[in-house]
C-alpha positions in Angstrom: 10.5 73.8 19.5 7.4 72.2 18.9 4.1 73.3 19.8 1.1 71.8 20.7 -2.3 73.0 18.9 -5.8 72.9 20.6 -7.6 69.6 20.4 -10.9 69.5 19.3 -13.4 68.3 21.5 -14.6 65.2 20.9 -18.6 64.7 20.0 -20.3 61.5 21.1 -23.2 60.3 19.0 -26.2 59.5 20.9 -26.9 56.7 18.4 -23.5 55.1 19.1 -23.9 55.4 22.9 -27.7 53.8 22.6 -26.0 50.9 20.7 -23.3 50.8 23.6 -26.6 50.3 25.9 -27.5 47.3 23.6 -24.2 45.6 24.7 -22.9 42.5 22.8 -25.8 40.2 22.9 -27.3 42.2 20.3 -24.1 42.5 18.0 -24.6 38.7 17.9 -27.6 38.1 16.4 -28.7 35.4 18.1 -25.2 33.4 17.9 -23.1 32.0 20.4 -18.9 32.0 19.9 -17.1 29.1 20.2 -13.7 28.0 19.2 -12.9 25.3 16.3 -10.0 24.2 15.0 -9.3 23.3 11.2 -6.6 22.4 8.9 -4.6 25.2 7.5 -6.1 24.7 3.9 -9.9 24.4 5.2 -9.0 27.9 6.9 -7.5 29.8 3.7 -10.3 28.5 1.6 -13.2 29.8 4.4 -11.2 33.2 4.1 -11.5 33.3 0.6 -14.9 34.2 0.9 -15.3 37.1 3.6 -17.2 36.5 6.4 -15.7 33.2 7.8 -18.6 32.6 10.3 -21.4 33.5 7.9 -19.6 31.3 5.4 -19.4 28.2 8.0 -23.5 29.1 8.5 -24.2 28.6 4.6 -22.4 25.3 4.2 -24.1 23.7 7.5 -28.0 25.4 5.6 -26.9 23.6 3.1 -25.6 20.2 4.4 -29.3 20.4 6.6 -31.4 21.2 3.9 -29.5 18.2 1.5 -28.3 20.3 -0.6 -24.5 19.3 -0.6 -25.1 16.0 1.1 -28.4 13.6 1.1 -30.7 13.5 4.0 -29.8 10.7 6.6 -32.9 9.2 7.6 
């Protein structure tokens, strides 16, 4: 026969419910989600280097500032 033993009570952090408070829109940093769709390839290589969004981010810097591409004028 099993038996059950006490559960501990669970403590809530009040830094963790503050950030609750905060809600999504500051988890986002300022960006807004959307949904793309790539070629299988195009997604493995974005995975390859962690953050897929913050990766897509760099590349666009990049293509804006004419580093990867030249400036269209």
């Amino acid at each position: 026969m099993h038996t059950i033993g006490k559960m501990k009570e669970r403590k809530i952090n009040p830094a963790s419910l503050e950030n609750l408070k905060l809600g999504a829109t500051a988890r986002r940093k300022g960006k807004v989600r959307c949904t793309v769709t790539l070629l299988p390839e195009t997604k493995a290589w974005l995975a390859k280097g962690g953050n897929v969004s913050e990766r897509i981010d760099e590349i666009v810097r990049r293509i804006l500032s004419g580093e990867l591409v030249p400036k269209s004028e």
